[in-house]
C-alpha positions in Angstrom: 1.1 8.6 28.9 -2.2 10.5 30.6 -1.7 13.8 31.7 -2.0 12.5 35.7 0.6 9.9 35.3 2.6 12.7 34.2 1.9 14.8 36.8 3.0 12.2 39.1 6.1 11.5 38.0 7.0 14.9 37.8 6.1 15.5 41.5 8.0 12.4 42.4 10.8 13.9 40.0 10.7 16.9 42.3 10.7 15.2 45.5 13.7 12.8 44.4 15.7 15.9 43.6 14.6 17.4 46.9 16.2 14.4 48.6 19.1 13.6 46.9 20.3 16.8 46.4 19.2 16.6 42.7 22.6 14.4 41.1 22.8 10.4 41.6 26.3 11.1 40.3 29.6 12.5 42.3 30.6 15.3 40.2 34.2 14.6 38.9 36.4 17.6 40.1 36.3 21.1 38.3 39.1 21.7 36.6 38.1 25.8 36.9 35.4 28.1 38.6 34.8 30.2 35.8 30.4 29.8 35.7 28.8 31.2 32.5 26.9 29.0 30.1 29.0 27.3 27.3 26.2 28.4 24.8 24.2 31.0 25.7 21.6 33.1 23.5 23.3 36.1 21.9 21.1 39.2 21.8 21.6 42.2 20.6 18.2 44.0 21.1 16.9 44.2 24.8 13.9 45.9 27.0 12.4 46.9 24.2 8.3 47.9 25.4 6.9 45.9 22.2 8.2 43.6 19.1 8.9 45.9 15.7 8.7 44.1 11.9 11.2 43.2 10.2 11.7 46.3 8.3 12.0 48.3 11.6 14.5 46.1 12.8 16.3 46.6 9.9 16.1 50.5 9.8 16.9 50.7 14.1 19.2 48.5 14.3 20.6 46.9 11.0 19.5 43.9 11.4 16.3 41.4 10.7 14.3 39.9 13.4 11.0 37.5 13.2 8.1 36.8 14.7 6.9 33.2 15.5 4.1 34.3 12.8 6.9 34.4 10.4 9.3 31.3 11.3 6.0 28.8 10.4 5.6 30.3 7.1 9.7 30.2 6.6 9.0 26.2 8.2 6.0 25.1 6.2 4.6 25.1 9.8 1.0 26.3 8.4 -0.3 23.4 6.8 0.4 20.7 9.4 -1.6 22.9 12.0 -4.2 23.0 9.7 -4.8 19.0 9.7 -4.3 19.4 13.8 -0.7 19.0 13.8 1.0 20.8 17.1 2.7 18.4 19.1 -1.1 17.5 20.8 -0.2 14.9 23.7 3.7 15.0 23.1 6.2 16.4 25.7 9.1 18.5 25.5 11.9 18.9 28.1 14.3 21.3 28.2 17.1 21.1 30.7 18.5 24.5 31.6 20.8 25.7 35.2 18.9 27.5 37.4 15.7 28.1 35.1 13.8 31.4 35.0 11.4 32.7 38.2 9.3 34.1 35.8 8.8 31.8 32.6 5.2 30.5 32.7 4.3 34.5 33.0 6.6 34.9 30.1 5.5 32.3 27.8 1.9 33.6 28.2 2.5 37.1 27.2 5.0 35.6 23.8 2.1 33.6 23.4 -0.9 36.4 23.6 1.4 38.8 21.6 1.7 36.7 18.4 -1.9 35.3 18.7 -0.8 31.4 20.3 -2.8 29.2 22.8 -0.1 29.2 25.8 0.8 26.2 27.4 1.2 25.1 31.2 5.4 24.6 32.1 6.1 22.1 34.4 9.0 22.9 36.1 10.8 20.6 38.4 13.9 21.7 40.6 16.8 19.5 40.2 18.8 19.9 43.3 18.9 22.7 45.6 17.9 25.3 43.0 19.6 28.2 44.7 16.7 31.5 44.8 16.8 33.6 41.8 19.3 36.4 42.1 18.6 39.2 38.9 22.2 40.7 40.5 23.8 37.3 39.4 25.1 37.0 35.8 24.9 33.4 35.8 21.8 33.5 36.3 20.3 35.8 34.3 22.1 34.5 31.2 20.5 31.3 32.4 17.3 32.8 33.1 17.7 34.0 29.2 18.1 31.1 28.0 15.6 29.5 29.7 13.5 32.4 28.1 14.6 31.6 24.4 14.6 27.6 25.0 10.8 27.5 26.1 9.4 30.2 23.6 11.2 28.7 20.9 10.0 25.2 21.4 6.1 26.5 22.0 6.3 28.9 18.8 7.1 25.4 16.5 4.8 22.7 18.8 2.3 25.0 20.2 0.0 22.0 21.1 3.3 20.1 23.0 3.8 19.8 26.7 7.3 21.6 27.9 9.0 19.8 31.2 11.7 22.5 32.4 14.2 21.0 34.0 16.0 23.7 36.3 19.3 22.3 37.8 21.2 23.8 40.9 24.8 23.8 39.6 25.8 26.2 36.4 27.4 24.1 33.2 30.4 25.7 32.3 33.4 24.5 30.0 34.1 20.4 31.3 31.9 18.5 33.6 31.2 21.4 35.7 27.4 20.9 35.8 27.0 18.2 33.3 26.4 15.3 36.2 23.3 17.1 37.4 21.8 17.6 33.7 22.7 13.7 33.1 20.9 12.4 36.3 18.1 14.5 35.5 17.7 13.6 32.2 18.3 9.9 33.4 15.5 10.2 35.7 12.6 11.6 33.5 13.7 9.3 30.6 13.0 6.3 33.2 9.6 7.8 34.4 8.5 8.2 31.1 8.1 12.1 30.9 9.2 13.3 28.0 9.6 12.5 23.8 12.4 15.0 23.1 14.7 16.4 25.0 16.5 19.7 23.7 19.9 20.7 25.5 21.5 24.3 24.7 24.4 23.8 26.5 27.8 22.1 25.2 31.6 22.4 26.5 34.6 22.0 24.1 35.7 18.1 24.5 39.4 19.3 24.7 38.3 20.7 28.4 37.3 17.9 29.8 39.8 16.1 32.1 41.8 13.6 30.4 41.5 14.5 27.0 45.2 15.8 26.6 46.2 12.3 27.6 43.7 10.8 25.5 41.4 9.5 27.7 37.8 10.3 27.5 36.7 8.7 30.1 35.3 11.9 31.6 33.2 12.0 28.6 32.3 8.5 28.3 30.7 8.4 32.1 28.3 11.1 31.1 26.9 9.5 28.4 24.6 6.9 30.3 21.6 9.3 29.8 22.0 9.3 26.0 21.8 5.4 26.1 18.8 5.2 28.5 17.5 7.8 26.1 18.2 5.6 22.8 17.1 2.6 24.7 13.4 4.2 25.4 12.9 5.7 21.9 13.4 9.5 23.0 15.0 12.0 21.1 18.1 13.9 21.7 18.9 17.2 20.6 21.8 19.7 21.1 23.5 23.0 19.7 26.6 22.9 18.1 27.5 25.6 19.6 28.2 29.3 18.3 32.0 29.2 17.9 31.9 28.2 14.6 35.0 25.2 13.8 36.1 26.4 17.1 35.1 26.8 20.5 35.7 28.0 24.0 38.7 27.4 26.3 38.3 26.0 29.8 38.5 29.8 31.4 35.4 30.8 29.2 37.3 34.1 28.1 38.5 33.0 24.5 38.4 30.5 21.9 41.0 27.6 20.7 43.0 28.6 17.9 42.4 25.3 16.1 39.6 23.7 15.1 37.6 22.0 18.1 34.4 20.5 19.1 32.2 20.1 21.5 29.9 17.9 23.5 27.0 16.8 24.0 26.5 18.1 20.4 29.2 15.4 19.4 27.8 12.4 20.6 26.5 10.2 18.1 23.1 9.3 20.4 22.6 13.2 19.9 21.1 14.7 16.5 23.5 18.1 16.7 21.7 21.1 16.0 23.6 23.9 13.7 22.5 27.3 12.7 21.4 29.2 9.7 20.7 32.6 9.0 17.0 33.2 7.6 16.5 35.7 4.6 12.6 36.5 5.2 9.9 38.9 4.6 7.8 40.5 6.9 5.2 37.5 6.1 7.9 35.1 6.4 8.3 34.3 2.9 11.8 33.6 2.1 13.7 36.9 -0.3 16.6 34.4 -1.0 17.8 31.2 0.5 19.5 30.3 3.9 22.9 31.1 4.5 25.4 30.2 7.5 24.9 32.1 10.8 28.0 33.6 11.2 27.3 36.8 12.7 27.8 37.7 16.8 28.6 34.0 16.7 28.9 31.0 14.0 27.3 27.7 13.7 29.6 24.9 15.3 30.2 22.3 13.3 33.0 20.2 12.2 34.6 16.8 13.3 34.6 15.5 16.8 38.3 14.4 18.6 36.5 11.8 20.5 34.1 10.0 18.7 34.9 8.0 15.6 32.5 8.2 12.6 29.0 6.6 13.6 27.6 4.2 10.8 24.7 6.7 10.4 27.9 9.1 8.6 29.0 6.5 6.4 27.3 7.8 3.1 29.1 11.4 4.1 32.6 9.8 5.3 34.1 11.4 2.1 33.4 15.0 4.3 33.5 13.8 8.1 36.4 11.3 7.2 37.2 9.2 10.0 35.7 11.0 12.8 32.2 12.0 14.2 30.8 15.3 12.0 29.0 17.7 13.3 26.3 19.1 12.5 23.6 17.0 11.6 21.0 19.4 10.6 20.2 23.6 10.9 17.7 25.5 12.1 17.7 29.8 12.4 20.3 31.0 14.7 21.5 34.2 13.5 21.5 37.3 14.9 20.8 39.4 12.1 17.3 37.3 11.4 16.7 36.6 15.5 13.8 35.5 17.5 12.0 37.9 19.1 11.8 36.8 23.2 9.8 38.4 25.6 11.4 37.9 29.4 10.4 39.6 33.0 13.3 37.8 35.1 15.6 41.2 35.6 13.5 43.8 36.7 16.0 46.4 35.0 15.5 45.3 31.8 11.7 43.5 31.1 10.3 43.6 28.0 11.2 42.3 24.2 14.3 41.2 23.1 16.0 39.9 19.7 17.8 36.4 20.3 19.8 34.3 18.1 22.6 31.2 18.7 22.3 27.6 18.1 20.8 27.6 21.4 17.7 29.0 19.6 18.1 26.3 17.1 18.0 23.4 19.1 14.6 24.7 20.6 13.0 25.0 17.5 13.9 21.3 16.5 12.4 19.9 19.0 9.3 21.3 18.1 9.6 19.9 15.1 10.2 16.3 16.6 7.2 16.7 18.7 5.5 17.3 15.6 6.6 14.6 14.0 5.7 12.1 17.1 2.3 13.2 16.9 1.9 12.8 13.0 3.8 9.4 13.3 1.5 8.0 16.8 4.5 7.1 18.3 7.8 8.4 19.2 10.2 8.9 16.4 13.1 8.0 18.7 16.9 8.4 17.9 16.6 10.2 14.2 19.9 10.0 12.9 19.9 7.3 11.0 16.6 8.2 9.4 17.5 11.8 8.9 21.1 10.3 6.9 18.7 8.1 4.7 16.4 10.8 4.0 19.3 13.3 3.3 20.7 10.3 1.0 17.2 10.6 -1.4 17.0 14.1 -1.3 18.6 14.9 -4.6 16.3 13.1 -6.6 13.3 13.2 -3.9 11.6 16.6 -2.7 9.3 14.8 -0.4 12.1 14.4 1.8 11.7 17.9 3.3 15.3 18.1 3.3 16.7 21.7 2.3 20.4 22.3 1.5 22.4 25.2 2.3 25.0 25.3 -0.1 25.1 29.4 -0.9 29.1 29.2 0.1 28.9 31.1 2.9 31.0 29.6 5.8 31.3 28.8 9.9 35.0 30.4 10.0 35.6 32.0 13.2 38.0 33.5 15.9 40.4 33.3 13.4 39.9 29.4 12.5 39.0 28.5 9.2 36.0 26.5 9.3 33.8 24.6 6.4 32.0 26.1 3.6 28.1 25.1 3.3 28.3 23.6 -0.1 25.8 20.9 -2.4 25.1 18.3 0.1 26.4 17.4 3.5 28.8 19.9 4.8 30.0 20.3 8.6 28.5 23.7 8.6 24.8 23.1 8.3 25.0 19.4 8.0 22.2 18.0 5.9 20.6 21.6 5.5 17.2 22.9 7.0 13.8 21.5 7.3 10.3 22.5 5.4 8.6 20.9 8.3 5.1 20.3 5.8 7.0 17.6 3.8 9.9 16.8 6.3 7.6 15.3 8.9 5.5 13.0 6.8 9.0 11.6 5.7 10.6 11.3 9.4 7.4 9.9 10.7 7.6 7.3 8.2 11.6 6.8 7.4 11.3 5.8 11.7 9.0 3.6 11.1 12.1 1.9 9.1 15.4 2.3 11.3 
């Protein structure tokens, strides 16, 4: 699609939302008022006045943190961006509540810190976007994430388009907000703006109305984006959240004291994003392999309550059994090993700031998939499939791009035991990681196939 058609559709996207209030869908009742994002960055570093090296990081505050510079050496970034690689004439959307006043400013001084051509965001307002409050909570933590989810995706695709999609009502824990993000996706989908869509945003399936009973239907009428989505060859990401083989109850103040899962990260028309925790120089090289992130938060992963096992799972159904598994594949999320983000939204505390979370991982995916669109000429669509087949050769083929995590560290969290990441699928990095040099050669053609 030209850059002016896009541009179009974007400014009709923001007038529809104007008009109809931003959701073509009656939101199904809360079930709670409790507004804070289901999965929201975790930083431990904040206001800082410039980025320090790993090694600083490590003697301040005991832990690692990286550099953009850094994750594309860990990635195998480098030599795609040498044969023109970046996402070039791709588009990502992100789909965050209530956005962030002060991102494009943001994502130009990440960019002219690390050395990065910046990149115009397109924003359009889904809904009456209430002003930007820095005195809200739910906002800024949204504002942060908006922060992490546009950086993140421009450090991998730096040559990629980003559509932020700002919606007016907060996603919480069950549908609160999730009818807004639908219709929005829904709408860009059918106007042809975007190739990838990356969501960090999930609520446990267990608080969603009806589930108790057994009925998912509050689920199930949510998922009408995902199929338009599958239908036009665009790819869906999501985090699997940062509760490890659990994940938060309705009121947003604990976790379930059983293992749970959540959604959209469950849904088999999403590729479920987990998170790793990057052991790197201060070049990026890698001083041992990847573990599980399991620090200030854990990698979600394990097996969905609502969705049986798609046929993409069926060379794994010896681990996800009868049910949907989660995750499908990992990218870095942990704390100890965060992104550095740079963010001007609360006045009190601008500058640089250390972020981790699945909701970094998801991000730096869809970079990835925008990479992988560009290298393949078209759109590499719903991925599962082809990531499962490519997963299924890895043992014996290298090409594949496929890295496993299997150093035995583990998602257990809150108290609930979760899965150990061991030689081959496991539900707590799923397939493994990426080297994006040999990994997107293989997607672009394994989708050529599925």
């Amino acid at each position: 699609m030209t850059a002016t058609a896009g541009a179009v559709a974007l400014a009709a996207a923001a007038a529809l939302a104007a008009q109809t209030g931003g959701s073509a869908v009656a939101a199904p009742a809360a079930t709670h008022t409790t507004a804070v994002p289901a999965i929201a960055g975790h930083g431990l570093v904040r206001a800082v006045p410039t980025p320090l090296s790993t090694e600083q990081c490590q003697a301040k505050w005991k832990i690692a943190c990286y550099s953009p510079l850094q994750y594309r050496q860990a990635y195998g970034l480098n030599s795609l961006y040498k044969k023109g690689v970046t996402g070039k004439g791709r588009t990502i959307v992100i789909v965050d509540s209530f956005g962030s006043p002060t991102v494009q400013h943001d994502l130009d001084v990440y960019s002219k810190q690390f050395g990065l051509p910046s990149t115009k965001v397109q924003v359009v307002k889904w809904g009456k976007v209430p002003p930007f409050d820095p005195n809200n909570s739910d906002m800024t933590g949204w504002a942060g994430e908006t922060a992490l989810d546009v950086e993140m995706a421009h450090a991998v695709a730096p040559g990629a388009k980003i559509v932020l999609v700002e919606t007016a009502v907060a996603e919480t824990e069950g549908v609160t907000g999730l009818p807004e993000m639908m219709s929005a996706e829904k709408y860009l989908i059918d106007h042809g703006i975007g190739d990838v869509i990356t969501q960090s945003f999930g609520a446990t399936e267990n608080t969603f109305p009806g589930f108790d009973k057994g009925d998912f239907s509050s689920i199930e009428k949510l998922r009408y984006a995902f199929k338009d989505a599958a239908k036009h060859n665009v790819t869906v990401l999501g985090s699997s959240g940062d509760g490890g083989a659990t994940d938060s109850t309705a009121d947003g103040k604990g976790y379930y004291k059983y293992r749970v899962n959540s959604w959209p990260s469950s849904d088999p028309l999403v590729t479920s994003i987990g998170g790793t925790q990057l052991h790197l120089d201060d070049k990026g090289n890698r001083v041992k392999p990847e573990s599980v992130y399991n620090d200030n938060g854990a990698g979600g992963g394990g097996q969905s309550h609502v969705f049986t096992r798609p046929a993409f799972q069926n060379g794994v159904r010896s681990v996800v059994g009868a049910r949907r598994g989660t995750p499908d594949v990992s990218m870095a999320a942990a704390v100890n090993g965060g992104a550095w983000v740079y963010s001007s939204y609360d006045p009190k505390a601008t500058g640089w700031g250390v972020s981790g979370g699945t909701s970094e991982a998801s991000p730096l995916f869809s970079g990835v998939i925008a990479l992988a669109d560009q290298y393949a000429g078209h759109r590499v669509g719903d991925i599962n499939a082809a990531l499962y087949a490519l997963n299924a050769k890895s043992a014996k083929n290298p090409y594949t791009g496929i890295v496993d995590v299997k150093d035995g560290t583990n998602n257990s969290y809150a108290g609930v035991t979760g899965y150990t990441a061991v030689r081959g699928y496991d539900m707590a990095t799923g397939v493994g990681t990426v080297d994006a040099a040999r990994f997107v050669p293989a997607l672009a053609a394994a989708s050529r196939h599925h």
